[in-house]
VEXDREN-2710 file (C-alpha; in Angstrom, 1 decimal):
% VEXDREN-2710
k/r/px/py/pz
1/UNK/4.4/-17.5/1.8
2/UNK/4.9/-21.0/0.6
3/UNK/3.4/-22.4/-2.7
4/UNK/0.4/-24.6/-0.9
5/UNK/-0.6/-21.2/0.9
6/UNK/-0.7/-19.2/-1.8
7/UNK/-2.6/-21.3/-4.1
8/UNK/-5.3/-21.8/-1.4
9/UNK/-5.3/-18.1/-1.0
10/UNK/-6.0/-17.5/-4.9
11/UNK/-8.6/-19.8/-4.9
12/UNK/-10.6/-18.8/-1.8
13/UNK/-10.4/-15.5/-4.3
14/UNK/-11.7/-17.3/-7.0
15/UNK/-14.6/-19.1/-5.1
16/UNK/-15.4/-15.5/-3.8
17/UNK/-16.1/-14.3/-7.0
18/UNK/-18.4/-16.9/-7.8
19/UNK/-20.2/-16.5/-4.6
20/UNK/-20.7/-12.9/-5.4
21/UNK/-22.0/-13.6/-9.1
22/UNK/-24.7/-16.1/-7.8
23/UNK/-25.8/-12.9/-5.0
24/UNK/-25.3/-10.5/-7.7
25/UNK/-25.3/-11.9/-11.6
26/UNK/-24.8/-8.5/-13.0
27/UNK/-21.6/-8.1/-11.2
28/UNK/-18.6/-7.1/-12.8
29/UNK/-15.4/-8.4/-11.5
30/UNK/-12.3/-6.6/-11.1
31/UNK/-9.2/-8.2/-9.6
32/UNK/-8.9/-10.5/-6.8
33/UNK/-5.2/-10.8/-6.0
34/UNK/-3.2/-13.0/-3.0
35/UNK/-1.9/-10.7/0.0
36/UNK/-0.4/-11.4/3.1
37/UNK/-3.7/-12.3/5.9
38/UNK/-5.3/-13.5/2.9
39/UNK/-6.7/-12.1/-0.3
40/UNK/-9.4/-9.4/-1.9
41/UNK/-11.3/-9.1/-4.4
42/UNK/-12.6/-5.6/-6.3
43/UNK/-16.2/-5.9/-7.7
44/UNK/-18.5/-3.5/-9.4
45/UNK/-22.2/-3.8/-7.8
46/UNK/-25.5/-2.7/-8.3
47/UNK/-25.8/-1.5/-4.3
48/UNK/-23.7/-1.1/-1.5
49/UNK/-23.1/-4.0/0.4
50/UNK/-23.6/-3.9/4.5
51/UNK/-21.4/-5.9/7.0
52/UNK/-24.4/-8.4/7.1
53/UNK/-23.7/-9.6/3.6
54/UNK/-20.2/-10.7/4.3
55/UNK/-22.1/-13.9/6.5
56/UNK/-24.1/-14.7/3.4
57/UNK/-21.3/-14.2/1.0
58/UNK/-19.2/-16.8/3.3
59/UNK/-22.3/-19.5/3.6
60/UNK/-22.2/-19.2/0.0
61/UNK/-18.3/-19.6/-0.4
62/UNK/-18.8/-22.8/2.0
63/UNK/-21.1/-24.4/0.0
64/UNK/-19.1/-24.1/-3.1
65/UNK/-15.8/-25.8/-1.5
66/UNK/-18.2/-28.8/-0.5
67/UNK/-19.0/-29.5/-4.1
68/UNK/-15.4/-30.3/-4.6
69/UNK/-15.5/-28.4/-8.0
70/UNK/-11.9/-28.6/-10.0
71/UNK/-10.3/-25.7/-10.9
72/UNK/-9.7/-26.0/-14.5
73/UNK/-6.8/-24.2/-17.0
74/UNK/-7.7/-23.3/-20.6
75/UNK/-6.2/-20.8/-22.8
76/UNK/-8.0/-18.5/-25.5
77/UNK/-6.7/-16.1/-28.0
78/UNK/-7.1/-12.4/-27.4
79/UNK/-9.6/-12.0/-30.0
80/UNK/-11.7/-15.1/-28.4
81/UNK/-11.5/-13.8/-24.9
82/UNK/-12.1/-10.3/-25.4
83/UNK/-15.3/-11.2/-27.4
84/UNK/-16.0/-13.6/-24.5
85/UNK/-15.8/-11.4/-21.9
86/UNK/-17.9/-8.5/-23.2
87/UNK/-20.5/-10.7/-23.9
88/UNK/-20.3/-11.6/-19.8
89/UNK/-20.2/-7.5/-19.7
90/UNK/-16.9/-8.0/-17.7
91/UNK/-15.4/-4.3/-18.8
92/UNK/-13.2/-4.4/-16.4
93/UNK/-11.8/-7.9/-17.7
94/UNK/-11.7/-7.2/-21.1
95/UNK/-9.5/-3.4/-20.0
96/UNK/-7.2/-6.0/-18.7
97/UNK/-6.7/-8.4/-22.0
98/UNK/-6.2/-5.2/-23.9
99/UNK/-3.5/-3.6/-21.3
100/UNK/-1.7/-7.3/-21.4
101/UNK/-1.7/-7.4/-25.3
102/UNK/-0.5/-3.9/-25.4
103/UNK/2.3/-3.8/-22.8
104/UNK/3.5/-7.7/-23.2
105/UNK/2.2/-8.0/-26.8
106/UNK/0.3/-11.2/-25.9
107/UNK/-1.5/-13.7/-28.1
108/UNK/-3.4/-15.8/-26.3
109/UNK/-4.8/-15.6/-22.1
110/UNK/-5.6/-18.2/-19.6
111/UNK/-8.6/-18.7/-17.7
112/UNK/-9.8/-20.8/-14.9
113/UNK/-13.0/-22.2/-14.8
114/UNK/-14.5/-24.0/-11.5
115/UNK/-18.0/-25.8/-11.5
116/UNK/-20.4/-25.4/-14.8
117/UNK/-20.8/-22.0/-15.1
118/UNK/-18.0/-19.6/-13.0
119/UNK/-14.9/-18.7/-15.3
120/UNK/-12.2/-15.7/-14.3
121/UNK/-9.4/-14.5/-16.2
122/UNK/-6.6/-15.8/-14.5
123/UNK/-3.0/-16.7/-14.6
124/UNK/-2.9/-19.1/-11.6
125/UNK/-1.3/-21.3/-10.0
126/UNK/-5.1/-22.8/-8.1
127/UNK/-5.4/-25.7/-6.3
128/UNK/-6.8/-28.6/-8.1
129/UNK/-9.9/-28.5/-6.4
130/UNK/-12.0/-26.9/-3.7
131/UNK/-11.6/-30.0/-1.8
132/UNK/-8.2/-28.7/-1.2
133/UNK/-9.7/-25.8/0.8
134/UNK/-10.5/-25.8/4.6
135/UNK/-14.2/-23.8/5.6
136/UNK/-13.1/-23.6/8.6
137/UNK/-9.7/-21.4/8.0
138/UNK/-10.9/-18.6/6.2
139/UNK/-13.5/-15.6/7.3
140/UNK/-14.6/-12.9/5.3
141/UNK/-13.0/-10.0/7.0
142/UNK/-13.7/-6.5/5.5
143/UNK/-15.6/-4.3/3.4
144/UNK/-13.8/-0.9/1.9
145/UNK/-13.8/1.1/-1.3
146/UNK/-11.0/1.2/-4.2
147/UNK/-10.5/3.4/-7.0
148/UNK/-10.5/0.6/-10.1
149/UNK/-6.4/0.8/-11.2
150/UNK/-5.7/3.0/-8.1
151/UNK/-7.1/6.0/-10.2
152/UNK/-9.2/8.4/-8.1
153/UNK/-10.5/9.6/-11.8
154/UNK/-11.4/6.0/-12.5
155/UNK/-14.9/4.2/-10.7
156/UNK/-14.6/3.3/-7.4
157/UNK/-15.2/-0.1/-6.9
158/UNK/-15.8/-2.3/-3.5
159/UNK/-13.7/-4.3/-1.8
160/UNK/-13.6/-7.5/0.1
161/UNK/-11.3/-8.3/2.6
162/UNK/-10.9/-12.2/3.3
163/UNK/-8.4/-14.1/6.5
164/UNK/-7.4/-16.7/4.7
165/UNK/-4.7/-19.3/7.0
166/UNK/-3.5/-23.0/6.8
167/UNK/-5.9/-24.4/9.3
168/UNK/-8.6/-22.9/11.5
169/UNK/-6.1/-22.4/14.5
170/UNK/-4.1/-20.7/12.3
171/UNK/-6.6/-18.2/11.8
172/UNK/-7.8/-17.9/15.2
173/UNK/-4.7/-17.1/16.3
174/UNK/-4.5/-14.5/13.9
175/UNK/-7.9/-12.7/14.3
176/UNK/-7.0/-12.9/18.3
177/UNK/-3.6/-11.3/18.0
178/UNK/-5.4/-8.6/15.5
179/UNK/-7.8/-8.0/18.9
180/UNK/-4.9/-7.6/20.8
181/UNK/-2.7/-5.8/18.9
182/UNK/-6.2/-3.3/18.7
183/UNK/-5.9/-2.3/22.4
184/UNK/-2.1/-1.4/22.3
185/UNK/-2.7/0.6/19.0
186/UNK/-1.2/4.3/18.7
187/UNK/-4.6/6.0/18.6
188/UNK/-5.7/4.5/21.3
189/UNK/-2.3/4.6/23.9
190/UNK/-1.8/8.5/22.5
191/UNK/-5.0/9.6/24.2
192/UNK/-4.8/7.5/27.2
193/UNK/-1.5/8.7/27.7
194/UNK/-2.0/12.0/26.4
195/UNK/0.7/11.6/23.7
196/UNK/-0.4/14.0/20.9
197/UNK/-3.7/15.8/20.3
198/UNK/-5.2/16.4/16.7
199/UNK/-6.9/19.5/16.6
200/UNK/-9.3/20.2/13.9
201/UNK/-8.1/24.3/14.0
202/UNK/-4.7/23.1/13.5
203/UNK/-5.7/20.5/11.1
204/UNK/-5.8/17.3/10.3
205/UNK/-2.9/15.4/9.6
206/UNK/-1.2/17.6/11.5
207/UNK/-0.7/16.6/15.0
208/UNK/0.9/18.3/18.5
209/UNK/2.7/17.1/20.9
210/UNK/1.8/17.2/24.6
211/UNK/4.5/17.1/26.8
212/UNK/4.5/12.9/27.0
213/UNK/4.8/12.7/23.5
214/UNK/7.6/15.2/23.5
215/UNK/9.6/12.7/25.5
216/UNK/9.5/9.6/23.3
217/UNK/10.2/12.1/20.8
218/UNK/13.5/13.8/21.7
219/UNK/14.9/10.5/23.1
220/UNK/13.9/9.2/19.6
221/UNK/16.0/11.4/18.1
222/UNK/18.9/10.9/20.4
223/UNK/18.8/7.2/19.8
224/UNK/18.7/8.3/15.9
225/UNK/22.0/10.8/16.3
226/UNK/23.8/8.1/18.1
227/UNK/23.2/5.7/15.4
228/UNK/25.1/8.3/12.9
229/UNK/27.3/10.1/14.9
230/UNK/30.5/7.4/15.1
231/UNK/30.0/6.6/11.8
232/UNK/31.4/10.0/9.5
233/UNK/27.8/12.0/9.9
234/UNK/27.8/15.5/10.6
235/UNK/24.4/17.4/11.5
236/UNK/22.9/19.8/9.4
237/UNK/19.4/21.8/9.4
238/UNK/17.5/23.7/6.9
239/UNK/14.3/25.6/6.8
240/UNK/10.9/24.4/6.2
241/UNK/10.1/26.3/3.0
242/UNK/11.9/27.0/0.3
243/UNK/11.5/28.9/-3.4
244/UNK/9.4/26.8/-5.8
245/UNK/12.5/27.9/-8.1
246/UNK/14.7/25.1/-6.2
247/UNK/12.0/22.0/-6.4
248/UNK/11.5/23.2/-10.0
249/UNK/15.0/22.8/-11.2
250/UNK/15.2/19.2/-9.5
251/UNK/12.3/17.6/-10.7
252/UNK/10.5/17.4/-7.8
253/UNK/7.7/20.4/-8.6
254/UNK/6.4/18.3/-11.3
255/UNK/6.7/15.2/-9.4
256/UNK/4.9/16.1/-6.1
257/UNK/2.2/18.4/-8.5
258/UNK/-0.6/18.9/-5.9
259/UNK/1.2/16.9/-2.7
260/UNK/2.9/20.4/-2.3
261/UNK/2.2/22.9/0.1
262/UNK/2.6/26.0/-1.4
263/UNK/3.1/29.3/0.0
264/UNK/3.1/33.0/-1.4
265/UNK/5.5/34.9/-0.6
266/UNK/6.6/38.8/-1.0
267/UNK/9.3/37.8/-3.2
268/UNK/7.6/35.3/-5.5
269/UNK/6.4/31.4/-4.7
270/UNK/7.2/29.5/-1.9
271/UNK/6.4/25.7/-0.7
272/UNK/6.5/23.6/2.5
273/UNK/9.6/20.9/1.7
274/UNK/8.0/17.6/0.8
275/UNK/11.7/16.2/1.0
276/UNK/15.7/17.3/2.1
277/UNK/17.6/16.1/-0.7
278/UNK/18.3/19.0/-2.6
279/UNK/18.8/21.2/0.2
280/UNK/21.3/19.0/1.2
281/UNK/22.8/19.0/-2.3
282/UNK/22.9/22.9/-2.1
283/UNK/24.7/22.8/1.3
284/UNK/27.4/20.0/-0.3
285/UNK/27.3/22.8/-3.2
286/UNK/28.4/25.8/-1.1
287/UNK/32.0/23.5/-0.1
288/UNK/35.2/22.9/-2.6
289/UNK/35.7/19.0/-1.8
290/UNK/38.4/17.1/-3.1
291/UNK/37.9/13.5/-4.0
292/UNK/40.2/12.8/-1.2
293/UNK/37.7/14.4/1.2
294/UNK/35.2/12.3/0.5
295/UNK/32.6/10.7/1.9
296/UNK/30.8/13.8/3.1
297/UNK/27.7/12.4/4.9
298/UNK/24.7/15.1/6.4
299/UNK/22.2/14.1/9.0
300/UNK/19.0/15.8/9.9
301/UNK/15.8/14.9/12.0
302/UNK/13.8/17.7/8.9
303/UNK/9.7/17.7/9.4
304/UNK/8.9/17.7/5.9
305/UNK/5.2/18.4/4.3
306/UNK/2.5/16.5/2.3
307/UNK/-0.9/17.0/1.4
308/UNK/-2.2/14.2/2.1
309/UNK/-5.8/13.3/0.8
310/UNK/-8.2/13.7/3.8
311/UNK/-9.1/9.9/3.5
312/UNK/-6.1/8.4/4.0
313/UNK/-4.5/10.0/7.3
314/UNK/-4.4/8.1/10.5
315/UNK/-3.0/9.1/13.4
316/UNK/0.8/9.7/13.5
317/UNK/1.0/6.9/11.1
318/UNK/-0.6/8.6/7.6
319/UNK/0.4/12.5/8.4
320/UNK/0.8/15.8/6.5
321/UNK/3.5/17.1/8.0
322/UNK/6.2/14.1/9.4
323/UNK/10.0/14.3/10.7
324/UNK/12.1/11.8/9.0
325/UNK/16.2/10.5/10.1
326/UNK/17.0/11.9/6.6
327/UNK/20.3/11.0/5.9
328/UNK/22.3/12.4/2.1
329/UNK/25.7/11.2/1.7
330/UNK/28.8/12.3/-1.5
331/UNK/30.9/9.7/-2.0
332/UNK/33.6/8.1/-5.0
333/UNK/32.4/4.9/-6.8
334/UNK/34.7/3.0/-5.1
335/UNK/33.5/3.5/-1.8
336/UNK/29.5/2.7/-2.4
337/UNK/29.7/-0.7/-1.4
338/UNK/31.0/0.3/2.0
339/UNK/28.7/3.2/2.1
340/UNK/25.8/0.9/1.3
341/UNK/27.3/-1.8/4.6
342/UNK/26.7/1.0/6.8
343/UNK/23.5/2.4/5.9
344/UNK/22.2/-1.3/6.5
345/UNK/23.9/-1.1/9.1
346/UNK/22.5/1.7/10.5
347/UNK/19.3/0.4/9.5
END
């Protein structure tokens, strides 16, 4: 993303947030960061909003640009701009400052300020003014909720979704690729072509495949063995649970916590592998190697197992259980680089 665009996205941000204070003065603002269609902004509300607010909110965001307000740096002390910002009630601001002083050991913060009244917490860049922004080549886009600092334990905040381009075909083209891309989506060709089924007795995240799907998915892995196979890998398998004994000892019990499956077993505690590594590790274990036998490189197409939150599994795309080209290789120092080449390769 070049300069121009990105400064145009931040500020469409900025202007957002301003819109949404003059609809909702005791809103508190969260962050409002650049991304790839566009940008977002988090904001804590006193109601829900509805997809007919978006329309308002963008009238709104319109009518700011055409008062061709400046976009204004200034810098405060901590002290200063943590007393300035709770007497806005901005909490979520002021958590920020703190977190900034903390973990950088800062002095001082910048802020922008745009028309009489509307000032963020910002390290920039903006443009210089809202002149510099086009109406007609940015669209409100989405509303969805967000945990504030990704934290599920923290309050969920809503989101805003805006399209922001260079110029208004720019963003048509966009929004009518999106439409098409829509039709030729996963979902949508797996039940037409009866693919895979998700069946809520199975469970979800956890999908079968009919005998369509089964196609794509053995020649998948084919194409994925022939991509290793003339280059040193040899194919190995290993079993879908393990002892908790083994995850334990590498680090990846207390890593995973509650993304593990677990399983009881006659013989003590089992889980569903989240990953293949040290399996892997255990099979390289079980050999005497010399350094002149090296590299040893394993392959295997493994299913491996997540528990997924509910919320976030789509498809074949967000799963629980998912079968990865897992790859491990042992090698000397002095052959990494090389290593690395064909991995890339591979790639």
């Amino acid at each position: 993303m070049d300069e121009k665009l990105f400064k145009q996205r931040h500020s469409y941000a900025h202007v957002l947030a301003q819109a949404i204070l003059q609809m909702f003065p005791e809103a508190k603002l969260a962050i409002g960061p650049v991304i790839e269609t566009g940008f977002y902004y988090d904001f804590d509300l006193p109601r829900t909003l509805i997809p007919e607010d978006l329309a308002i909110l963008e009238e709104k965001m319109k009518e700011i640009i055409k008062l061709a307000q400046s976009f204004e740096k200034y810098e405060e002390p901590v002290e200063q701009a943590i007393q300035f910002l709770k007497a806005a009630n901005q909490a979520y601001k002021v958590e920020l400052v703190e977190d900034l002083v903390r973990d950088q050991g800062l002095s001082s913060v910048t802020f922008y300020k745009n028309g009489e009244h509307f000032v963020d917490l910002c390290e920039g860049p903006h443009v210089e003014s809202t002149r510099h922004l086009d109406p007609s080549a940015f669209t409100l886009d989405k509303i969805s909720g967000a945990y504030w600092r990704g934290d599920e334990k923290r309050p969920m905040l809503q989101r805003i979704y805006g399209l922001a381009f260079s110029n208004k075909k720019e963003l048509k083209e966009y929004i009518k690729n999106r439409e098409e891309a829509k039709k030729r989506d996963h979902r949508v060709l797996g039940e037409q072509l009866k693919l895979y089924t998700i069946s809520p007795l199975v469970g979800a995240g956890l999908p079968l495949l009919q005998p369509n799907g089964m196609v794509l998915r053995t020649e998948t892995e084919k194409y994925l063995w022939e991509l290793h196979k003339d280059k040193g890998y040899k194919r190995v398998w290993t079993p879908h649970i393990t002892k908790i004994d083994l995850y334990e000892t590498s680090g990846h019990a207390a890593k995973f916590g509650d993304e593990l499956f677990r399983v009881k077993g006659g013989e003590g505690e089992y889980a569903l592998k989240p990953m293949n590594c040290p399996h892997h590790m255990q099979i390289f274990d079980d050999n005497q190697f010399s350094y002149r036998d090296m590299p040893v490189r394993y392959f295997e197409p493994a299913t491996v197992y997540r528990d997924e939150k509910a919320g976030q599994l789509s498809g074949l795309t967000r799963v629980r259980c998912i079968t990865q080209d897992d790859g491990h290789l042992f090698c000397r120092i002095d052959q990494i680089e090389e290593e690395v080449r064909t991995i890339v390769s591979i790639i």
